[in-house]
N, C-alpha and C positions, 0 to 999 in steps of 0.2 A: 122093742129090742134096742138093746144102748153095746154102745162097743168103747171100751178107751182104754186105749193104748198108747204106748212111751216107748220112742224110739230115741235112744244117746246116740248121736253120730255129731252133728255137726258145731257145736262146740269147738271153737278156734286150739289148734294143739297148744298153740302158747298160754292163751289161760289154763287150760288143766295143768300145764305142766309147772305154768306159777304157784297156782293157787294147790296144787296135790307137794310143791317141795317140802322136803323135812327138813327143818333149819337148827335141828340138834347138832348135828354133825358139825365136827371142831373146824373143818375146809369151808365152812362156811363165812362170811363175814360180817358181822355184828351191825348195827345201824347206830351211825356216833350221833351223839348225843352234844348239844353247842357247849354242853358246860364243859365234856370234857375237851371237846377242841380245843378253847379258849385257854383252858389247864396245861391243854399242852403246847400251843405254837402262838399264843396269843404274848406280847410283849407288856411285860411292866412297865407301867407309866408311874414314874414317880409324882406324889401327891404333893402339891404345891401352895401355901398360903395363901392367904390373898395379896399380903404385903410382898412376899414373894415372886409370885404375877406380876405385880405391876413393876418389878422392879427388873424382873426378865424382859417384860415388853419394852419401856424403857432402855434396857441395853441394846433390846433390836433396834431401836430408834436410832441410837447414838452410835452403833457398833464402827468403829473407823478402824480397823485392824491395819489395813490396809492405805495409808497416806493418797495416795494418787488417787486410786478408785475411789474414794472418801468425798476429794476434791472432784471429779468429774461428776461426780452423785449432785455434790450441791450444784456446779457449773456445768452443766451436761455439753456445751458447749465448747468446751476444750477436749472433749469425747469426738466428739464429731469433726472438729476443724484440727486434728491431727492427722485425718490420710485426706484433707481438703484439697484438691490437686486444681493447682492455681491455672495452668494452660488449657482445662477440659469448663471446670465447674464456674470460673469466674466469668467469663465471656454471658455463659448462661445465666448466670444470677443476675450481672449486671442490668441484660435485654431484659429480663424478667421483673426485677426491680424498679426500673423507672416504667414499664409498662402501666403497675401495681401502681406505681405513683401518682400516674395519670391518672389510673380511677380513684384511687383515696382523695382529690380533691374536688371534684363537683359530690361527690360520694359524703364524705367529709362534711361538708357545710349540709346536704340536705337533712343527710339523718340528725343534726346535729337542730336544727330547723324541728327537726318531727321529736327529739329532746325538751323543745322548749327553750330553748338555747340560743345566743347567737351564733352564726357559721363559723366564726373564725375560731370556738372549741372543738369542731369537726377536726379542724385542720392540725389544733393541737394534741386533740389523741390520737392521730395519726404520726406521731411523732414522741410523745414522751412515754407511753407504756407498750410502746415498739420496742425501743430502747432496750426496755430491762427484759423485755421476752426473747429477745436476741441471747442474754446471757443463761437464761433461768430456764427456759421452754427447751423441749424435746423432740418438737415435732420440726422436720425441718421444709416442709410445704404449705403452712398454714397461713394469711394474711389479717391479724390481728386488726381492731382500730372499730370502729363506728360499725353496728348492726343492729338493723331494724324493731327486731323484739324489744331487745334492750334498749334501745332509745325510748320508745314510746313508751315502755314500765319506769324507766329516769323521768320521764316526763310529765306521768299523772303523778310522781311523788310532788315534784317542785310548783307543778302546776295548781296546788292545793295554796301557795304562800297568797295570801290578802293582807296587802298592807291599810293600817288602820284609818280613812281620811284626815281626823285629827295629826296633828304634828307632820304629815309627809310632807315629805321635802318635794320640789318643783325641778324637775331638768337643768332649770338654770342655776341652781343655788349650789348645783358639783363645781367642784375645780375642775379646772381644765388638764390638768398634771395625770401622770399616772398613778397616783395614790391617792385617786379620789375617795376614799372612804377615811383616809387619816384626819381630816377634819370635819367628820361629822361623829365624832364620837363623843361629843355632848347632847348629843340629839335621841329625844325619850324613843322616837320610833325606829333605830338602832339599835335600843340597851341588848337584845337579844340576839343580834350579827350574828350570824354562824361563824363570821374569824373574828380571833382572838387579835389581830394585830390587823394593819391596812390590807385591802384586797389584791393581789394580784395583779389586776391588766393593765395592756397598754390603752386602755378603751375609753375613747373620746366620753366629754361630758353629754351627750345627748342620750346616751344611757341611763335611764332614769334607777330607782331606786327600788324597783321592784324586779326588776330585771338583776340587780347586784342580786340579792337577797335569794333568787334562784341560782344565780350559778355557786353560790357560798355553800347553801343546800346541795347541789350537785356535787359538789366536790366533794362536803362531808359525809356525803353517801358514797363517795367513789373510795372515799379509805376503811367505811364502814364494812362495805364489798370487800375488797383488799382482805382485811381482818380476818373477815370469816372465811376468805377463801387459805387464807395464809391456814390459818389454825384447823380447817379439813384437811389439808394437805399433811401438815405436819401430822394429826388422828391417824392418820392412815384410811380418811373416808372416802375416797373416790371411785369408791365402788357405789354412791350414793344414788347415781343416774341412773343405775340398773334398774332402781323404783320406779323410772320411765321409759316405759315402755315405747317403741317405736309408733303404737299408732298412737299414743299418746301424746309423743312430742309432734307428733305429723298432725293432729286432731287441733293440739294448742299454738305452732303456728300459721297452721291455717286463718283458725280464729282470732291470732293477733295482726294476722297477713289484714283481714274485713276491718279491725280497728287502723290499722295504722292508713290503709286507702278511704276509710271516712274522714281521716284526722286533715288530709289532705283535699279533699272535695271545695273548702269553702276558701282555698288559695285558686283551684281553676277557678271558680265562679267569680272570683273577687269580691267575696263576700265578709262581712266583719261579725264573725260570730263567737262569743266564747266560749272556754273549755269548759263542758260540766264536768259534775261529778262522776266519779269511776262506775255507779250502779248505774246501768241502764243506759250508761254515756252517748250508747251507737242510736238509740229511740230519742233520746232529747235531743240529738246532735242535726238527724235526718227530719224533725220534726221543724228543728228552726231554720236549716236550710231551704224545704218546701214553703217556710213563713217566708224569707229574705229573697224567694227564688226572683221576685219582680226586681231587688236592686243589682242583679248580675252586672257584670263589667264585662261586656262581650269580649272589647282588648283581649282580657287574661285569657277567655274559652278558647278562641281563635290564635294566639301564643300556644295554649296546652295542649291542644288539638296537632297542631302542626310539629308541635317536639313532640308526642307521643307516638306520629305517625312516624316521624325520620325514628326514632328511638328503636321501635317493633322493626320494624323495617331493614333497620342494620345490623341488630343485635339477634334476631330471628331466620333472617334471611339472605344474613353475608355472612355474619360471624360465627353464626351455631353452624351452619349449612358445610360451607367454606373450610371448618376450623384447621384439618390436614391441611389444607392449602397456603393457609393463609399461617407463617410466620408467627406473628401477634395480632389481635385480633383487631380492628378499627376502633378508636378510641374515641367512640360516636360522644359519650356523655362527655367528655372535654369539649368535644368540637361543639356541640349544642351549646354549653354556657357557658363557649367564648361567644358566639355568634350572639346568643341572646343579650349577654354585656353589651356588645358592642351595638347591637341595635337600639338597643334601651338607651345607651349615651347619646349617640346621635342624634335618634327622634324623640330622646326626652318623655321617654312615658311615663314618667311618675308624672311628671307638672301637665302634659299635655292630655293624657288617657287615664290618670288616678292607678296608675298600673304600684301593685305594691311591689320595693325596692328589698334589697340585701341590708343597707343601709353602710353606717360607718365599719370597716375593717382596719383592726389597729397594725401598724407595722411592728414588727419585731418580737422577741420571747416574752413573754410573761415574768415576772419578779415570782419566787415562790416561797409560799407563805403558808404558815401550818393554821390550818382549821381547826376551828373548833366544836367538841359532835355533842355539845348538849341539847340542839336541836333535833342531829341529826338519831338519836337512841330513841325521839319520838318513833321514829320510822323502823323500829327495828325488823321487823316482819318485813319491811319490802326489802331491806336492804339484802333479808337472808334469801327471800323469793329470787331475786335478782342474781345471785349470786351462783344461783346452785340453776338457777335457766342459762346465764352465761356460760358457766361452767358445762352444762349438759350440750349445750350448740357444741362450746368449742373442742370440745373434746371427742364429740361424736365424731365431726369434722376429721381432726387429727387421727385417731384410730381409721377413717378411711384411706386417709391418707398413706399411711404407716402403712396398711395391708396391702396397697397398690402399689408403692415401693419398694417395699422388704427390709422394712427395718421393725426397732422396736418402738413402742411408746409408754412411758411411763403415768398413769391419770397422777398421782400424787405428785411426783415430782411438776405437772401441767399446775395442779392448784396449786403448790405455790408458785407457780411463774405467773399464772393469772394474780393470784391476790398481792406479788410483789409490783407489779405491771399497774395495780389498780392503787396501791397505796402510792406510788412515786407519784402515778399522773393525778393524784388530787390535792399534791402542792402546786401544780401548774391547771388551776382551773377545770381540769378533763372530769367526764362522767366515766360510769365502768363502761371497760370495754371488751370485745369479745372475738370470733374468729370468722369471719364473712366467708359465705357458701360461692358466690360469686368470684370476691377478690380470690380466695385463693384457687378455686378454678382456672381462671385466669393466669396467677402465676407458675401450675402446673403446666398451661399449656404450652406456655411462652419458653419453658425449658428451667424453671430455675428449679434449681439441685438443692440448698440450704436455705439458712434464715440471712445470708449473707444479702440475699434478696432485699429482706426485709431495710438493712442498714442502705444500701439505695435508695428503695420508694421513700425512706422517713429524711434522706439525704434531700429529696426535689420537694418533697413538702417543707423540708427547713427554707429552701430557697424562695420558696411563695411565701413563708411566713413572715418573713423577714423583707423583700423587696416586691415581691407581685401582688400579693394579699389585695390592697386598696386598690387595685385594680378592675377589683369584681364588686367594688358597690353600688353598682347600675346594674347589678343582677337581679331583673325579676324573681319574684318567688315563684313563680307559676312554672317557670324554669326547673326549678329544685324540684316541683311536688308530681311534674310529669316524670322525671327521673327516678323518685321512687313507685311510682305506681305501676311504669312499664317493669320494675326490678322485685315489683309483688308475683311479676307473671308465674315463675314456679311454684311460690308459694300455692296459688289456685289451683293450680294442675293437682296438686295432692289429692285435692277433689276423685280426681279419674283413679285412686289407687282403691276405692269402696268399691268399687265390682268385683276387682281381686278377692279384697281384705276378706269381702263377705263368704266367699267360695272356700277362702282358706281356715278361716278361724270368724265366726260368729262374733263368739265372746270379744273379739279385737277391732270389729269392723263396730260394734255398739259403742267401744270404749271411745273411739274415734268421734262417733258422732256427736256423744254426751259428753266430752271434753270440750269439744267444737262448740258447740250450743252454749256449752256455759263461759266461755270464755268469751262468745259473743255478747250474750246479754247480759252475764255478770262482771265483765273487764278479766283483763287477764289474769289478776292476782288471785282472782276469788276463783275463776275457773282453771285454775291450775291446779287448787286445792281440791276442787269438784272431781277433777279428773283421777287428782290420783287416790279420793278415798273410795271413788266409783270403782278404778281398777283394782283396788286393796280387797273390793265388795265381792269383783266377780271370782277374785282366787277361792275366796271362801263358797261363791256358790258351786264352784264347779266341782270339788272336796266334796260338797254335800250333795251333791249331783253325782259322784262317782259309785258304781255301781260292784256288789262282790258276783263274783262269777264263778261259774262251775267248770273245774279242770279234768279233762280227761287223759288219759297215758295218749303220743302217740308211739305204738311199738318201733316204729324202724329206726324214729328220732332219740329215743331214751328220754322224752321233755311232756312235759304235761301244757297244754293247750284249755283254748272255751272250744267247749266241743259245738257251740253255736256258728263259731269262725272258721274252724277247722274241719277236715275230711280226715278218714280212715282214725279217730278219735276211740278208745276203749276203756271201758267204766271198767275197775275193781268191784269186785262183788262185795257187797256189805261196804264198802270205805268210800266217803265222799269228798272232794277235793276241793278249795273253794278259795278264790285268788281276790283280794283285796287291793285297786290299783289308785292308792290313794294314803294319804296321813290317816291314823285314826286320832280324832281328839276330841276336847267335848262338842264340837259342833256337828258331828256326825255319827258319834256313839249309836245314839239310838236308832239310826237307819242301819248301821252295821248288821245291828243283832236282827231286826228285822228281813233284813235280806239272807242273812247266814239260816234262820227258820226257816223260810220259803224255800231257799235252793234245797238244804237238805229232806225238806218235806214232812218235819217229823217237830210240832210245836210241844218243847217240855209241858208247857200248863198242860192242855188238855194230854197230853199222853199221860201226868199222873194222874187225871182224875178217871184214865182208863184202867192203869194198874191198880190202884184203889179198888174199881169195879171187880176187876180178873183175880186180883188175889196175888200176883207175881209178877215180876219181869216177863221170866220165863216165857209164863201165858199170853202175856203181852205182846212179848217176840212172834209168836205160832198163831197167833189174832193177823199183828200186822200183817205178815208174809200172805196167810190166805185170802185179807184183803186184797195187799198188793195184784197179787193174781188176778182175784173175781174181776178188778176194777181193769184188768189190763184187758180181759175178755171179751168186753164188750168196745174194744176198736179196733178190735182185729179184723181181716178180710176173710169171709171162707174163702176155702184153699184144699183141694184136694189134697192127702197126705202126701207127705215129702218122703221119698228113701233114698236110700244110700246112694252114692253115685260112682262109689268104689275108685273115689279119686284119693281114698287115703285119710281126708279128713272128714273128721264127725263133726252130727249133726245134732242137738236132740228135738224132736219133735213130738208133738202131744196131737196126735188126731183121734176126734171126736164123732161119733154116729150114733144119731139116733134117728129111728124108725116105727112107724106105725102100723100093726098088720090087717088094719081096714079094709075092705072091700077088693082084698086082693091086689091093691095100689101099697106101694112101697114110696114114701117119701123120705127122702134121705138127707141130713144136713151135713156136713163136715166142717172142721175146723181145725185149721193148724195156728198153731202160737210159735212165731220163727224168734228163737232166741239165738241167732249167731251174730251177726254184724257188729252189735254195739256191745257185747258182751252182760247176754242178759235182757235185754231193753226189748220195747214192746214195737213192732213197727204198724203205724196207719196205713191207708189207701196208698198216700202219695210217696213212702217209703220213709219223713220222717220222724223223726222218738218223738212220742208222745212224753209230755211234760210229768213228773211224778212218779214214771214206770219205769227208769231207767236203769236200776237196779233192782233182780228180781230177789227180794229180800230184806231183811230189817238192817236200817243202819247202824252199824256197829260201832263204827270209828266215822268223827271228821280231823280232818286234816283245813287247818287255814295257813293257808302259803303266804308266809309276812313280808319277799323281797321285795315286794313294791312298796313295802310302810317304809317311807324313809324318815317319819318321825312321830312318835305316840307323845300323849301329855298324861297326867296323873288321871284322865277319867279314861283314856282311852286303856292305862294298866287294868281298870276298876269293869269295863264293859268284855274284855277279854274273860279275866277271872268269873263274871256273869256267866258266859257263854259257858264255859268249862264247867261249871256247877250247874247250872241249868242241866244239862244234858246227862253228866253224871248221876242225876236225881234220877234219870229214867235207861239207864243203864247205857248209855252210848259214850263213849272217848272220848276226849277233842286234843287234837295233838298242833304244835306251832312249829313251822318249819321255817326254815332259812330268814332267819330274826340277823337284821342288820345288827352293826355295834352302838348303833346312836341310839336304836328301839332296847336294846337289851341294857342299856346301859341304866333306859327308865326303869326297866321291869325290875334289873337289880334293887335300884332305890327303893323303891315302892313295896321289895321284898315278895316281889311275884316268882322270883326266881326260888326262893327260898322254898315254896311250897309245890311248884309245878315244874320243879326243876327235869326230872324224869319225865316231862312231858311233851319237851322242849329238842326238837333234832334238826342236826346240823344243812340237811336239803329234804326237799318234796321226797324225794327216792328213801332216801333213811327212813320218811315220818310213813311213807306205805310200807317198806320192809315190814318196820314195825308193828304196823296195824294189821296186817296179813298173816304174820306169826300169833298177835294176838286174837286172832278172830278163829285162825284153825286152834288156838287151844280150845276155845269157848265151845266147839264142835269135837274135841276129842279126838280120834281118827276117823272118824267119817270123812272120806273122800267127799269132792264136790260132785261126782256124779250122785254116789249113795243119796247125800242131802237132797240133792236134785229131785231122786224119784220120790223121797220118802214127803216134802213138799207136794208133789203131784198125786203121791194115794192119799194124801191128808186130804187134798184138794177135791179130787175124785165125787165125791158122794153130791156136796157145793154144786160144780160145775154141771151133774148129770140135772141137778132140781133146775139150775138156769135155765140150761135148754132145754127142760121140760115146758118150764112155763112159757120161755119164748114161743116154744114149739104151738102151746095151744092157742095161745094167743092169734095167730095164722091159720 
C-alpha cells in the first residue's frame, strides 16, 4: 500500500506573490537596460587625437591662469611663509633647527663614511641640497641630508672604480693647492675623470687618487639622480611609489638595515678588509672577517662596545622614554664624537693602538664645478634605482608628516625639489640625498613648525664647515660605525611587524620576507627588482585565485549576497546569480567559465549531448527537474508529514507511505521533502543546502553580476560571449548586470555590445525582473503552485519504484 500526497502551504507568501506577478500591466515598471541609461544620462565625451592629448596634457602642465598661484606652485615656499608668524613659529624652528644640526654632524660624516666617502661630504649635503629644498619642497617637517639606504647603494656604485696600477699617480705627486686635479690632466690614468675641469675641494694632498675618482663619480650620479627625479616630477609620476608596497619597502629596508651593519663590522674589529662585489657581498664579506677574526684591534672592540652601550642607553632609555619631558632630546651622538676626538687626540690612538682615524678634514666651501656624466650613463640603472628608493623614503616620510599636521603635500611638486636639491649639490661634491626617519622625528619633537628649521641646522653645519671641521680628525672610525649601527636599531624591529603582517594579509607578510631575502643575498639593487616583480606576481595570483560565487536575494535588504556568507538568503526559482570579485582577463578566463559551470550545475557539453539523446530542449528541461528531485530524495531526513499550522503562511509538503501487508505487521516509512526556507532547496540532517539542489528546477536564466570587474581585456570580451553561447546552445540565458563604464567601454570595442546588447541590464534587480518575466512566459500561465504539483505527479510513479527498492533492500 503506497500513499503520496501534496500538501501547498508553506511556501514563503513573498515568493508566490513574486513569482505569480503579471508584469503586463502599464503600472508596472520595466527593467533598464545599460544601453539605454547610457543613451540617456550618460555625458558626451568629446573624442580627442592624439596630437590633440598631448597638447591638452601639455596645457595642464603649463596652465598659469593664475600669476601668484603659478608662482607659489613652482615656489611652494612663499605659500607657506606668508601666514609665517614670526613671535610663535620662529622661537620653534630656531630650538628645532640647531637641535637638527647637532645630529646632521656626527650623522653627516658616518653615513657619508658608509658612502665610501670622505666625512667631510656628509657635512656638505647637509648644507647645499638643504638649501634648495627650503625653496622647492612642500613638506614643512622633513629633515633632508645623509640616509642610510642611500648611502650604501651611492657606495657599491663608486666602490666598483679600480684604478689601473700602470700610470697611478702616488699621494705625493698631488699638489698641495685646492685644485689638485688641474695638473694632472696630462696623466693617461685621468684621460677618463668624471670632471670635465679641476675637482672641487679643499682636500689636503694625502688624498690619493682613487679616492678623487669616487667622489667625481659620486657627484655625477648625484645630478644623474637630480635629472631623473627632475623629469618624474615634471611627467606627473609620483604616484610611482604606489608600486611599493608598504611591506615591500619595510622587507627592503630591513635588508639594506643587514647590509649596511655588515658594511660596518670590520671598522669595530679593526680589521682591513675589502669591499666586494654587490652578488653575495654579505657571504664574502662575513667569510673574510671569520678569516681576519685573529688580527682584531681589541682598542677599536672596546671603543665600539663602550659608545654603543652610552648610545642604546641614552637614545632608548632617556630620550624615547623621557621624550614629553624632555624639551629636546640629549644630543648623545655629538657628545660621543666629541669625547671620542678628544680621547683619540690625547692618547694618540692612531700612533699608539693602530686605532683607524677620520683623517685630514678640509676647512671651508668647496669651489663648484660641473661634472661630467660620460662615466656616470655607465650607471644608469642605479642612478634610476636610487632615485625612485630616495624618492619612495622621502616622500613616505613627508605624507606622514603632512597627515599629522594638517596640511597638504604635493609628491610631484617633492620630485622636483628632490631632483633640484640633488642636481645643485653635485656641483658641490655631495652624493643624492634624501629625508631621515630619525632627523626629522627629532625636529618634530623639538617644536619646529617649517623648513625655516631646516635654514638653521644647515646655518651650524656651515659654521663646522668652515672653522670646526679640522677639529674632528682624530676621530676614530669606530666612533662613526657604532653610531650607525645603534641608528639600524628600528630598522630591525620591523622584524617584529611578521606576526601581524601574517594575521593580516598572507600574500604581504610573503612579499616581506622574499624581498628581505633577496636583498640580503643579492644586494639591494637586484633585490629591490626581486621584490617588486615578486609583488607584481602575487597581484596576478590572487586574480587567478579569485573565486565566482553564487548570489542569493536577501528579501528585507533588497541586495543579493553568497548565500554561503549570509543568513535568511532566497534562491529565484529557475534564475542563478553569480558574482565575480575580481578583473576578468586572459589570465583567468578560463577558470571564470569553469567556475560559472560548477556553481550553475548545468555543463553545455554534456547537456547537448543529452538533448541529442531526448530529442528537444523541452524533454531535456522534464529529464532535468525529475532528476533534480530523485537526487534531492535521497538526503532528505524522514519526517513525519508536515500540516498546516494555520499561522497563515503556506507550506508545500510531499509526504510519502509505504507499507507492506505481511504477516499482519504494518511497516511504514514516511518522508517529507521541506521546500520553504531556501526557496525551493533541499535541506540535510544538519539543516544545511545541499550543493546542486538548490533550485528545484531547470535553470533557465543566469545572471553574472559584473560590479566587482573593474577591468576586462580583449579575451575576457571573448570568454563572456563563450559563456553566453555555450548556454544558449542548450536553451538557458545569461544576462550581465551592472557593467562598469571602463568594462563596457571594452565590450563596446570588441563590439560585444552590438550583439548582446539586450542582454545587458543596468543592476542585479533589473537582470532578475527580467529573467522572472521571461521564465513565467516559457510556462505560459501556469502558476507556480500548478507547475509545482504537475512536477510532483510527473515525479510520483520515479519516487514510489525508489522506495520500493529501498524498501526491500531492508
Amino acid at each position: 500500500m503506497s500513499t503520496f500526497k501534496m500538501n501547498l502551504g508553506d511556501i514563503p507568501p513573498d515568493q508566490l506573490s513574486n513569482t505569480e506577478k503579471k508584469y503586463s500591466g502599464n503600472d508596472e515598471v520595466k527593467p533598464y537596460h545599460t544601453s539605454a541609461f547610457r543613451k540617456e544620462y550618460r555625458k558626451e565625451e568629446p573624442v580627442l587625437t592624439f596630437p590633440e592629448k598631448c597638447k591638452k596634457t601639455a596645457g595642464n602642465l603649463v596652465n598659469c591662469s593664475n600669476k601668484r598661484k603659478c608662482l607659489e606652485k613652482v615656489l611652494p615656499f612663499l605659500r607657506i611663509y606668508r601666514k609665517y608668524k614670526i613671535r610663535t613659529d620662529l622661537p620653534n624652528d630656531v630650538i628645532a633647527g640647531f637641535t637638527v644640526g647637532i645630529m646632521q654632524l656626527p650623522q653627516g660624516m658616518a653615513y657619508a663614511m658608509l658612502a665610501d666617502m670622505p666625512p667631510v661630504v656628509g657635512l656638505y649635503m647637509a648644507f647645499f641640497p638643504v638649501l634648495i629644498y627650503f625653496f622647492f619642497g612642500t613638506s614643512r617637517h622633513i629633515s633632508m641630508g645623509t640616509v642610510a639606504v642611500v648611502s650604501l647603494m651611492t657606495g657599491s656604485v663608486v666602490s666598483n672604480i679600480v684604478l689601473p696600477k700602470s700610470n697611478s699617480l702616488s699621494p705625493t705627486s698631488l699638489p698641495t693647492n685646492n685644485s689638485y686635479l688641474g695638473d694632472l690632466n696630462d696623466t693617461a690614468s685621468l684621460n677618463d675623470t668624471i670632471f670635465s675641469t679641476t675637482f672641487v675641494p679643499t682636500i689636503e694632498s694625502t688624498v690619493d687618487n682613487l679616492t678623487m675618482q669616487k667622489l667625481a663619480l659620486a657627484s655625477s650620479m648625484c645630478f644623474l639622480v637630480g635629472v631623473v627625479q627632475v623629469l618624474f616630477g615634471v611627467c606627473r609620476l609620483g604616484l610611482v611609489t604606489t608600486y611599493m608596497s608598504d611591506p615591500l619597502v619595510s622587507g627592503f629596508t630591513t635588508g639594506a638595515a643587514v647590509h649596511v651593519f655588515t658594511s660596518q663590522v670590520k671598522y669595530v674589529f679593526g680589521l682591513k678588509i675589502p669591499r666586494f662585489p654587490n652578488l653575495f657581498q654579505i657571504i664574502y664579506t662575513y667569510k673574510a672577517i671569520f678569516e681576519n677574526l685573529a688580527k682584531t684591534n681589541y682598542v677599536t672592540v672596546i671603543i665600539s662596545a663602550i659608545c654603543m652601550v652610552i648610545l642604546y642607553i641614552v637614545k632608548v632609555h632617556i630620550n624615547q622614554r623621557f621624550k614629553h619631558k624632555l624639551k629636546i632630546p640629549v644630543p648623545i651622538e655629538l657628545l660621543v664624537v666629541v669625547a671620542g676626538t678628544l680621547l683619540s687626540y690625547f692618547f694618540n690612538f692612531k700612533t699608539e693602538y693602530d686605532v683607524k682615524i677620520v683623517g685630514k678634514i678640509p676647512a671651508g666651501l668647496p669651489e663648484p664645478q660641473i661634472p661630467n656624466l660620460k662615466s656616470a650613463f655607465e650607471n644608469i640603472s642605479d642612478a634610476i634605482i636610487i632615485a625612485v628608493v630616495a624618492f619612495a623614503q622621502s616622500v613616505s616620510l613627508a605624507a606622514l608628516m603632512a597627515k599629522k599636521h594638517n596640511y597638504t603635500m604635493d609628491s610631484n611638486q617633492e620630485l622636483i625639489a628632490y631632483g633640484a636639491g640633488n642636481i645643485f649639490g653635485s656641483f658641490f661634491s655631495c652624493y643624492p640625498f634624501a629625508a631621515s626617519v630619525s632627523r626629522s622625528s627629532v625636529q618634530d619633537s623639538a617644536g619646529g613648525r617649517t623648513q625655516v628649521t631646516s635654514l638653521f641646522s644647515a646655518s651650524l653645519v656651515l659654521v663646522v664647515i668652515i672653522l670646526i671641521g679640522p677639529l674632528f680628525e682624530s676621530l676614530p672610525n669606530c666612533v662613526l660605525s657604532s653610531i650607525i649601527m645603534v641608528a639600524l636599531r628600528s630598522m630591525f624591529l620591523q622584524v617584529l611587524e611578521l606576526k601581524n603582517l601574517w594575521k593580516i594579509s598572507k600574500y604581504d607578510c610573503i612579499i616581506w620576507v622574499v624581498t628581505f631575502l633577496a636583498v640580503v643575498i643579492l644586494y639591494v639593487d637586484l633585490g629591490l627588482w626581486v621584490g617588486l616583480i615578486f609583488s607584481f606576481l602575487t597581484v596576478v595570483v590572487r586574480t587567478q585565485c579569485a573565486k565566482a560565487v553564487s548570489l542569493q536575494k536577501i528579501p528585507d535588504m533588497e541586495m543579493f549576497a553568497d548565500d554561503k556568507k549570509y543568513l535568511k538568503t532566497q534562491s529565484q526559482l529557475g534564475i542563478r546569480v553569480i558574482g565575480f570579485n575580481s578583473p576578468l582577463y586572459y589570465a583567468n578566463g578560463d577558470m571564470f567559465v569553469k567556475q560559472v559551470f560548477q556553481i550553475v550545475g548545468l555543463k553545455p557539453e554534456r547537456a547537448r549531448k543529452q538533448i541529442k539523446r531526448l530529442g528537444s530542449i523541452l524533454e531535456f528541461r522534464r529529464v532535468s527537474q525529475s532528476s533534480l528531485f530523485l537526487g534531492s530524495y535521497s538526503h532528505v531526513d524522514p519526517q513525519p508529514p508536515m500540516t498546516s499550522s494555520g499561522s497563515g503562511s503556506e507550506h508545500i509538503s510531499v509526504s510519502m507511505t509505504i507499507s507492506n501487508g505481511s504477516s499482519g505487521d504494518m511497516s511504514q516509512r514516511s518522508s517529507t521533502t521541506d521546500l520553504q526556507s531556501n526557496g525551493g532547496s533541499i535541506r540535510s540532517r544538519n539543516g544545511s543546502v545541499k550543493p546542486g539542489n538548490k533550485d528545484f528546477g531547470y535553470i533557465h536564466h543566469v545572471i553574472i553580476d559584473c560590479s566587482s570587474m573593474c577591468f576586462i581585456d580583449s579575451v575576457g570580451s571573448k570568454v563572456l560571449k563563450q559563456v553566453i553561447e555555450e548556454y544558449k546552445s542548450v536553451g538557458t540565458i545569461v544576462f550581465l548586470a551592472a557593467v562598469r563604464d571602463e568594462v563596457w567601454q571594452v565590450l563596446e570595442a570588441t563590439g560585444f555590445t552590438d550583439k548582446y546588447d539586450s542582454q545587458i541590464y543596468l543592476s542585479v534587480h533589473d537582470a532578475v525582473f527580467a529573467a522572472t518575466v521571461e521564465g513565467e512566459g516559457e510556462y505560459g500561465n501556469e502558476s507556480p503552485k500548478a507547475r509545482m504539483c504537475t512536477i510532483l505527479e510527473d515525479l510520483e510513479p520515479h519516487v514510489e519504484d525508489s522506495l520500493m527498492a529501498e524498501y526491500k533492500t531492508v
